[in-house]
C-alpha positions as CSV (number, residue, x, y, z in Angstrom):
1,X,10.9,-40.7,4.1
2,X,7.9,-38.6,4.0
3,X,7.8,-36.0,1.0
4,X,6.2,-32.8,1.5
5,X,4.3,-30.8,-1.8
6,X,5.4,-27.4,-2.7
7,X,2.9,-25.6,-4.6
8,X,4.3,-21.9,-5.4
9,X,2.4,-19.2,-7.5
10,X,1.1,-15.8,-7.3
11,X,-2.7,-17.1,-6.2
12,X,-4.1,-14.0,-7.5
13,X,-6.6,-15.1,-6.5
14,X,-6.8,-19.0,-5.4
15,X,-9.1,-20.8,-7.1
16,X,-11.1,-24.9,-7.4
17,X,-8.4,-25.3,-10.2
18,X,-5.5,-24.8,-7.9
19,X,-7.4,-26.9,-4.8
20,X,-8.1,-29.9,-7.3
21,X,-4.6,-30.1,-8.5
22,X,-3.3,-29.9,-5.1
23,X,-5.8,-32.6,-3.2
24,X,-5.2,-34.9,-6.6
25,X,-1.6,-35.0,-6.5
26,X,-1.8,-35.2,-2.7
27,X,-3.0,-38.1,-3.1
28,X,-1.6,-39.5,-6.2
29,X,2.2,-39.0,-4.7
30,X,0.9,-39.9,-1.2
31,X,2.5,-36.7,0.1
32,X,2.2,-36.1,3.9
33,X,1.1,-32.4,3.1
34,X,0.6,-30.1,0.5
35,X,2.1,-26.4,2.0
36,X,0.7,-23.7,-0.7
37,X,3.6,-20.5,-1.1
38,X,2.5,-17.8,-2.3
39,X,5.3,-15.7,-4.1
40,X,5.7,-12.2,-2.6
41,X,7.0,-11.0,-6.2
42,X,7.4,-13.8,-9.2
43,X,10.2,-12.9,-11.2
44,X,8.9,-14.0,-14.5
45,X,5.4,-12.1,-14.3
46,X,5.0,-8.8,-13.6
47,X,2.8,-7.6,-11.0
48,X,-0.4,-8.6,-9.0
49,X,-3.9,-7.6,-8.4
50,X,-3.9,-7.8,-4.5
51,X,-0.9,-7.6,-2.2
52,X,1.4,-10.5,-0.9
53,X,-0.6,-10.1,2.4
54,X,-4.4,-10.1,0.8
55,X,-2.7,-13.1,-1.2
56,X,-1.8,-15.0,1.8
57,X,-5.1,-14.8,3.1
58,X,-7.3,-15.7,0.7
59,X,-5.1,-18.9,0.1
60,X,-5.4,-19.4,4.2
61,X,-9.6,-18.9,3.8
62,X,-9.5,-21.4,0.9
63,X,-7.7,-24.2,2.7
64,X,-9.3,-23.4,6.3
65,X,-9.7,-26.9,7.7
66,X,-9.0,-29.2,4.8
67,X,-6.8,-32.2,5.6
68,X,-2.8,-32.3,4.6
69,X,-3.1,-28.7,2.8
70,X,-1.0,-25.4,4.9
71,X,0.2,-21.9,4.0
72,X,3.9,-22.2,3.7
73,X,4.6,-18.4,4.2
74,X,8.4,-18.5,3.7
75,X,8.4,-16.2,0.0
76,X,6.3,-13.7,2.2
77,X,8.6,-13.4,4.7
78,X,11.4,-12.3,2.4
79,X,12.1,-9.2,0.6
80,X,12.5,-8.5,-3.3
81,X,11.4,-11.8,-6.1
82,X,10.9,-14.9,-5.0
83,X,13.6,-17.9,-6.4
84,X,12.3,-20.9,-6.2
85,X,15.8,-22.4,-5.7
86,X,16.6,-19.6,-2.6
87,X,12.8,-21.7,-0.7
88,X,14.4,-24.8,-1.2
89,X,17.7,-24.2,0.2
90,X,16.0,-22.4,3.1
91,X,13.4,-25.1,3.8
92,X,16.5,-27.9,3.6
93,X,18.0,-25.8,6.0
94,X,14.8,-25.4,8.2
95,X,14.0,-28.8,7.6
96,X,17.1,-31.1,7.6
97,X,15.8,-34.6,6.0
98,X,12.6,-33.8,4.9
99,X,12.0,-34.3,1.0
100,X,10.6,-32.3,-0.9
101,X,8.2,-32.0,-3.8
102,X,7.8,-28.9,-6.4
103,X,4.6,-29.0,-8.1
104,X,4.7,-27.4,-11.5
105,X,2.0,-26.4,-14.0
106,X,3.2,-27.4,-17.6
107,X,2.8,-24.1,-18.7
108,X,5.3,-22.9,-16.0
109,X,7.5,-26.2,-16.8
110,X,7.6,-24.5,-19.8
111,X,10.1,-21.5,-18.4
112,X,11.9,-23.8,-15.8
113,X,15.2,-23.6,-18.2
114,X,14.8,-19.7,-17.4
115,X,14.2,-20.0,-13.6
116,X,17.8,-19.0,-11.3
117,X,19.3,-22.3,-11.3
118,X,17.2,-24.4,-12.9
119,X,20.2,-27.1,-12.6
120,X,20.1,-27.1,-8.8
121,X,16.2,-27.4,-8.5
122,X,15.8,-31.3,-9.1
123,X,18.8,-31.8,-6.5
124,X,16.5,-30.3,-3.8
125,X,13.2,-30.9,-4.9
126,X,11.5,-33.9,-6.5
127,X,9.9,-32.4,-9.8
128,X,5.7,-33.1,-10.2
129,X,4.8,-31.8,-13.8
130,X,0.8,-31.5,-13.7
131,X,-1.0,-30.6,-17.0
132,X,-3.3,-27.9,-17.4
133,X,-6.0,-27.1,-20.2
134,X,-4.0,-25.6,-23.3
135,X,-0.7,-26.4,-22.2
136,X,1.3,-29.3,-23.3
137,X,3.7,-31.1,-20.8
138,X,7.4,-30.0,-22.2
139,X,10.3,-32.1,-22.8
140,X,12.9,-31.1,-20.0
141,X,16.8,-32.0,-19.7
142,X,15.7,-32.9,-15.9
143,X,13.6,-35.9,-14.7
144,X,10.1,-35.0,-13.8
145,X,7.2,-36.9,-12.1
146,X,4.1,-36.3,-14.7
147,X,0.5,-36.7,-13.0
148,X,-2.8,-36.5,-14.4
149,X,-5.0,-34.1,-13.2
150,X,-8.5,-33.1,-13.9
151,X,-8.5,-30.8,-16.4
152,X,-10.6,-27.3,-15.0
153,X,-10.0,-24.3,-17.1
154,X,-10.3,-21.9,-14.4
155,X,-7.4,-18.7,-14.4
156,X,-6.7,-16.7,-11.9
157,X,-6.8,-13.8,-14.6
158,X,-10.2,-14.6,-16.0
159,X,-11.4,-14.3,-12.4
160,X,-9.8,-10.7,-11.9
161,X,-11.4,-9.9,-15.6
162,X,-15.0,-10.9,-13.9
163,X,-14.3,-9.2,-10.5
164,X,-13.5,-6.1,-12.4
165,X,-16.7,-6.4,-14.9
166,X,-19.0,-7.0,-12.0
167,X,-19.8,-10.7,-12.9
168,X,-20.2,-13.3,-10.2
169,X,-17.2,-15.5,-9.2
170,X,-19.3,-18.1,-7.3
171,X,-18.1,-21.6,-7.5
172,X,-15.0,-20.3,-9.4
173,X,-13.5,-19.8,-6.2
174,X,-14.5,-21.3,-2.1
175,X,-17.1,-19.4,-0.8
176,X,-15.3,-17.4,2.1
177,X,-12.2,-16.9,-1.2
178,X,-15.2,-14.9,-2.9
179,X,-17.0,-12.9,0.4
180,X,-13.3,-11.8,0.6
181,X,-12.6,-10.5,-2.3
182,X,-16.1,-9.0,-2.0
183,X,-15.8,-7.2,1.1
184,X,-12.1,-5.8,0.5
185,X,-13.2,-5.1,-3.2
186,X,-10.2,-6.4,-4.3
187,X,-9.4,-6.7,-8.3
188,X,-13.2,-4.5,-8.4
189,X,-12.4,-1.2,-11.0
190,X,-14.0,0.9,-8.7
191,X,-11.4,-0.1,-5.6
């Protein structure tokens, strides 16, 4: 059977770290695709610099035309916080057969006991722990898949902190990701 990535998160904005993590376990897992979802509201964080829509986008500019990545725009299309557990069950239902793979940042591993049931997520998805700079992998009561992946220290907030100081984001983000966030002026102080 062919398993399918999921790779949720606010991308506020999308960056190279979240593109390297994605193409490496792409091809680490041999997953068919890797479909990015941005979360129209994350329940665990509070708010966002750009809208759901302006979030969508810049994820859609960043993976124009690269092999086995998509938008998956199912959060977007619902209303209120997106559960990770409510995408599943929707995708299964979408989707009858096709497996399933939920990549997860340590650092959000971390809070996966807190997530709305947390017990019901490895029965839907296959669970890919990646580690990121400063975070250590935690110790779970579910299996996980770990994978290695480079580690970039690139943050989506140390990108919104630049925007808004007036400092260059090139080769922190793709190219047409920055002209973007140029032209719309978002996360700038003076939007």
């Amino acid at each position: 059977m062919t398993m399918i990535g999921l790779f949720g998160g606010s991308f506020d904005p999308i960056h190279h770290g979240h593109l390297v993590v994605a193409r490496t376990v792409l091809e680490r897992l041999d997953l068919a695709q890797i479909r990015f979802m941005p979360a129209r509201s994350q329940p665990l964080k509070s708010g966002h610099g750009a809208s759901p829509e302006q979030r969508a986008r810049l994820v859609s500019l960043a993976i124009a035309g690269a092999p086995g990545f998509a938008l998956e725009p199912l959060e977007l299309d619902r209303p209120g916080p997106s559960y990770t557990v409510e995408t599943l069950r929707e995708l299964h239902r979408r989707e009858p057969g096709q497996g399933f793979a939920l990549l997860i940042g340590a650092d959000a591993a971390a809070e996966l006991p807190r997530w709305r049931e947390a017990d019901r997520l490895p029965e839907l998805a296959r669970l890919v722990v990646f580690a990121r700079p400063g975070a250590a992998v935690p110790t779970l009561p579910w299996p996980i898949h770990m994978v290695a992946v480079p580690a970039i220290d690139i943050s989506a907030t140390e990108i919104r902190r630049r925007v808004g100081a007036g400092l260059p984001i090139r080769y922190w983000v793709p190219d047409p990701v920055e002209e973007a966030i140029r032209v719309e002026r978002l996360y700038s102080s003076d939007a």
